[in-house]
VODO-732225 format. One record per atom (N, C-alpha, C, O, CB): z, y, x. Coordinates in steps of 0.001 Angstrom, whole numbers, plus 500000, padded with zeros to 6 digits. Glycine has a CB too. Layout:
// VODO-732225
ZYX/...
//
This chain:
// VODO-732225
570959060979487774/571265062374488044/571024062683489513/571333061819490333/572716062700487655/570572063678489866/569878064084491288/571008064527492054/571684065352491441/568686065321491235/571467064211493311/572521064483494338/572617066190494522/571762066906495043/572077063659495854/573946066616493921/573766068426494271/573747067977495871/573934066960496539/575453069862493673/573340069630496100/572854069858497626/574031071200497619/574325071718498696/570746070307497961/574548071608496553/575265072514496904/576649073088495922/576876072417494916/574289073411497142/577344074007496127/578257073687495012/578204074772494239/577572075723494699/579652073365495364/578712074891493158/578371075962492042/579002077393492266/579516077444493383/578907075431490609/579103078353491688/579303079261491879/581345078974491504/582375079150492154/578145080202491075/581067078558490368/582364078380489890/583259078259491221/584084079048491681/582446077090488900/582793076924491715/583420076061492426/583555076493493705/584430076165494506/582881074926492365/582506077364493887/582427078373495512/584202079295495306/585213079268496008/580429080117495459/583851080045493965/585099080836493582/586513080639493534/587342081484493871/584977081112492594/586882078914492883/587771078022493699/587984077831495195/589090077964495719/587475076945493365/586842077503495877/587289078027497040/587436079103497825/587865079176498976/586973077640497510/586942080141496910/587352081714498088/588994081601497441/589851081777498307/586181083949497575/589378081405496422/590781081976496479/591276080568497613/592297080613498300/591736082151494582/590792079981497605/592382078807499031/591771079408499848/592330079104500902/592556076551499538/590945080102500079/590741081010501797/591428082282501754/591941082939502660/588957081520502281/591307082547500181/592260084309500456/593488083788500672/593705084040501857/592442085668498945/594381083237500251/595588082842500329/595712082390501733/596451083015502495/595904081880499325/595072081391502124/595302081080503629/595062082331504698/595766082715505632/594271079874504030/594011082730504277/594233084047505164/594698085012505170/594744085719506177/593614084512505431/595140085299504141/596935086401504213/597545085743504878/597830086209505982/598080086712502814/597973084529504571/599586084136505233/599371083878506745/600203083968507648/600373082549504499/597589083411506838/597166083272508480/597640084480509383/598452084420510306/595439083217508666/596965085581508921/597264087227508859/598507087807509305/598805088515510267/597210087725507491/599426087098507926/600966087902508657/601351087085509516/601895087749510399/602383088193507694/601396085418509905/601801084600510663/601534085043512201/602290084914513164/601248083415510240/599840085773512127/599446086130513133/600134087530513698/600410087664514890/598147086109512934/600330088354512901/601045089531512833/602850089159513917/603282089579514990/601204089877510817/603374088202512873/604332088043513805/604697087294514975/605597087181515807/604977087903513317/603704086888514685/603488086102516611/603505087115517619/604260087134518591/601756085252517041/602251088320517205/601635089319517999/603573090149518064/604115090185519169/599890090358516990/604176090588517086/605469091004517425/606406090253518182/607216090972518766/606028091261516416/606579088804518388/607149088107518815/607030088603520417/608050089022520963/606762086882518309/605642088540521228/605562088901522324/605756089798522645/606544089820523590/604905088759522690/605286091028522203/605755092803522248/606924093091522290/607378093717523248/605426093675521120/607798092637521096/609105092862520985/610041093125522046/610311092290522910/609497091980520427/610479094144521994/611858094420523409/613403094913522832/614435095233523422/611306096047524672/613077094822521546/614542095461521269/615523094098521012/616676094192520590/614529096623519722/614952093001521296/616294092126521212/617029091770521715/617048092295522828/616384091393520990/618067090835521534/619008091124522358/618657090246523707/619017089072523794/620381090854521676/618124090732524466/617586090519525854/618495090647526710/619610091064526396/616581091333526253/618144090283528034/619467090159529143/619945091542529578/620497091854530633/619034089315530639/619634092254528597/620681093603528724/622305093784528821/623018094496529528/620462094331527577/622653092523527474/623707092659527382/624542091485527577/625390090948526864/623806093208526436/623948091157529049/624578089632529466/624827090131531191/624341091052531848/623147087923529175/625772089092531511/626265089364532900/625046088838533482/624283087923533172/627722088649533416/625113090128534901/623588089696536008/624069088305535705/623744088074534541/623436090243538157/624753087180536272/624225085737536619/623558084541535392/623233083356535457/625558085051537287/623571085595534289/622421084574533529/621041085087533297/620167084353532836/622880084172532056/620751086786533720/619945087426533339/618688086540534289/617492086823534215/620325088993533495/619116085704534952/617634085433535940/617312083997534667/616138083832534334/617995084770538378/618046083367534251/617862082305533394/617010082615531662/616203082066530912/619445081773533282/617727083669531730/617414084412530164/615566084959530051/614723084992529154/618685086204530038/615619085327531556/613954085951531900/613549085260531779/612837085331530777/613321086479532979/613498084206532356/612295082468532359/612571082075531244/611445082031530749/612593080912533518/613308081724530408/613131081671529206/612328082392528194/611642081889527304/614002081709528971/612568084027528540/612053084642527500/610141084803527980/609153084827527246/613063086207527287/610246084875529289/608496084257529693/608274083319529084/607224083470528459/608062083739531127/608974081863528832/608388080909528736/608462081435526676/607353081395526143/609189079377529657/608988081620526263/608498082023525053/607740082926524466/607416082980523279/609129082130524604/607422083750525473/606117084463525535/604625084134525809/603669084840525490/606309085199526292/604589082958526445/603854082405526719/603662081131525523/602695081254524771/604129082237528006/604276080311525401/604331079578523770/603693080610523007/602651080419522380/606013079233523016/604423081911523062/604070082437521333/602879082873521644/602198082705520632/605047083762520458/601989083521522795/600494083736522686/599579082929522530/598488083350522145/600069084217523525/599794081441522809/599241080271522709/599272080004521276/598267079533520744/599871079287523534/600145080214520708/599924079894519282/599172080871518477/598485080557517505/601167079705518641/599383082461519068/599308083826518358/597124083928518792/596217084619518328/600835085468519451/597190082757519941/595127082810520525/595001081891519072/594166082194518220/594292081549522750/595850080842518922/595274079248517992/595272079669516392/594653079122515480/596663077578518187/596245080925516328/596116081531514820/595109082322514705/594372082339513720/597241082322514321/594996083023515669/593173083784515655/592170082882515477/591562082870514406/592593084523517146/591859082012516481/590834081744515898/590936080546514720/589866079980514499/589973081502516935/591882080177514083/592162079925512673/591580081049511840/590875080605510933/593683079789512421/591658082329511871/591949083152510981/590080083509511158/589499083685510087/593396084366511336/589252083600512411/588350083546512469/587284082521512165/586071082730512208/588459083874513172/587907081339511840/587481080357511170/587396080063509503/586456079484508958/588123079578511716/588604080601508818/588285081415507684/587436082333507313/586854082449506234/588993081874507474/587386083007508288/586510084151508113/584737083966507825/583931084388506995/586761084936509446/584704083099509013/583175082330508872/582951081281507262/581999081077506509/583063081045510496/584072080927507302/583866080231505620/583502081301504378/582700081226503448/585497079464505060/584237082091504696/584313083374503725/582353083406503998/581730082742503170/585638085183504492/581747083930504779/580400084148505035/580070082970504717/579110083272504008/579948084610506320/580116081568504669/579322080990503831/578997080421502502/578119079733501979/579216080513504227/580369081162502119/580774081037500658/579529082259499844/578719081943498972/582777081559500465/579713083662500451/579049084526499858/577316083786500420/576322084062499747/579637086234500377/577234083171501271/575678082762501707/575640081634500872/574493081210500731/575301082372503419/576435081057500319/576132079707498638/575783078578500121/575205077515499894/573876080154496807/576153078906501439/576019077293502182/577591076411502069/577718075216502336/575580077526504211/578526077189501682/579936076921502108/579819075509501513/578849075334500776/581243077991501493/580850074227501762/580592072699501601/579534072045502343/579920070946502741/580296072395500265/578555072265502617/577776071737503296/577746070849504459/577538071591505420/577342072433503447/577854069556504891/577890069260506344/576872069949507071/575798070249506550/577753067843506616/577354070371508984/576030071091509274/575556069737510137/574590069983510859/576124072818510217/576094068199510219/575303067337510365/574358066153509459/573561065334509916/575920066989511008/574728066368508133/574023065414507045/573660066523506387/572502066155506187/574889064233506126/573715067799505784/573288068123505181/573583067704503511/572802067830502568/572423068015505790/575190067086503505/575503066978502429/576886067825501840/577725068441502496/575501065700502379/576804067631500451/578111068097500367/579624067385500841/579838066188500648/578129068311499110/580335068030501295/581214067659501894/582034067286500874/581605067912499905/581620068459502772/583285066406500409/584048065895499303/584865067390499336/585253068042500305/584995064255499566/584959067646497974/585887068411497425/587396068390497820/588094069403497797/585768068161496214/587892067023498222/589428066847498563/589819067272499824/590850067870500131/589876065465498495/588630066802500735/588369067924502201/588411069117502501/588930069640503488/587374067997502662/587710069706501415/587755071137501787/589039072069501108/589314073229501414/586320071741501319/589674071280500185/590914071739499838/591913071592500609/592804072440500571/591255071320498849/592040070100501799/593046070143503056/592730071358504147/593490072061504812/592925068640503900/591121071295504031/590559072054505405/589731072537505015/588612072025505062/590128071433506603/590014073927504383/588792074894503775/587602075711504431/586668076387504000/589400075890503164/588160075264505899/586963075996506717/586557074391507375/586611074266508598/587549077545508120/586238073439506692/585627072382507245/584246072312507172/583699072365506070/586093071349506773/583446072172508455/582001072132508479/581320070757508876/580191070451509259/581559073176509421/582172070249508691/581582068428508816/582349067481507632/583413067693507052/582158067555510666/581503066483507517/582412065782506358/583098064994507569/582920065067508785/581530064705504907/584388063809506372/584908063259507013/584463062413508392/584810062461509572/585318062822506233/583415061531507539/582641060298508192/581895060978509706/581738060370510765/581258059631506902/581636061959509495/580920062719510969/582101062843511986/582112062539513179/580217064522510681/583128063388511178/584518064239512282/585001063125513031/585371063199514203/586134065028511362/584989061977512255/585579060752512772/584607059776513723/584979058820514403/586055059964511523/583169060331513557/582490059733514377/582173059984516062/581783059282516996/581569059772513720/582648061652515832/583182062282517072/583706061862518063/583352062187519196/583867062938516918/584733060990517774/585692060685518547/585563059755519682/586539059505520390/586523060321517830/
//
């Protein structure tokens, strides 16, 4: 039997739904990160005596700063889905873009926007 070079339609369709799903929940995750930083109505050093309000600020910087770092690393997660999505409808999605093979099925179900097989990712290193 001749080595597929690519995966079926079926099987493309299996994988757009683990990308829709991941990218909703990527979506709202990202959503509330982006509120996490904005947010001002909480209970902030408004309603604390001046001598902790200088402690409460550096804190709430330093969690502002955490949460955009995560709220940049969920973007381009969510933009990394996105590019799968385009190669799903382009019939390349599975593909390594260094062998030119199909990538194992169990891979792309951990890591659905994976563009290398295992044996490459690990050769990286």
């Amino acid at each position: 039997m001749a080595e597929k070079n690519r995966y079926s339609d079926a099987e493309l369709e299996e994988f757009k739904n683990i990308i829709l799903e991941k990218l909703e929940k990527a979506k709202q995750d990202y959503e509330l990160l982006k509120s996490a930083i904005t947010h001002s109505e909480s209970n902030d050093t408004e309603d604390t005596s001046p001598t902790f309000k200088v402690l409460e600020e550096g804190a709430a910087t330093l969690s502002k700063e955490e949460a955009g770092k995560l709220a940049q690393r969920q973007l381009k997660f969510i933009q990394h889905l996105q590019a799968a999505m385009i190669r799903i409808e382009n019939k390349t999605y599975g593909i390594c873009r260094e062998t030119g093979k199909l990538i194992p099925k169990e891979r792309l179900r951990a890591v659905p926007h994976a563009t290398l097989s295992i044996d490459v990712k690990q050769n990286q290193r």
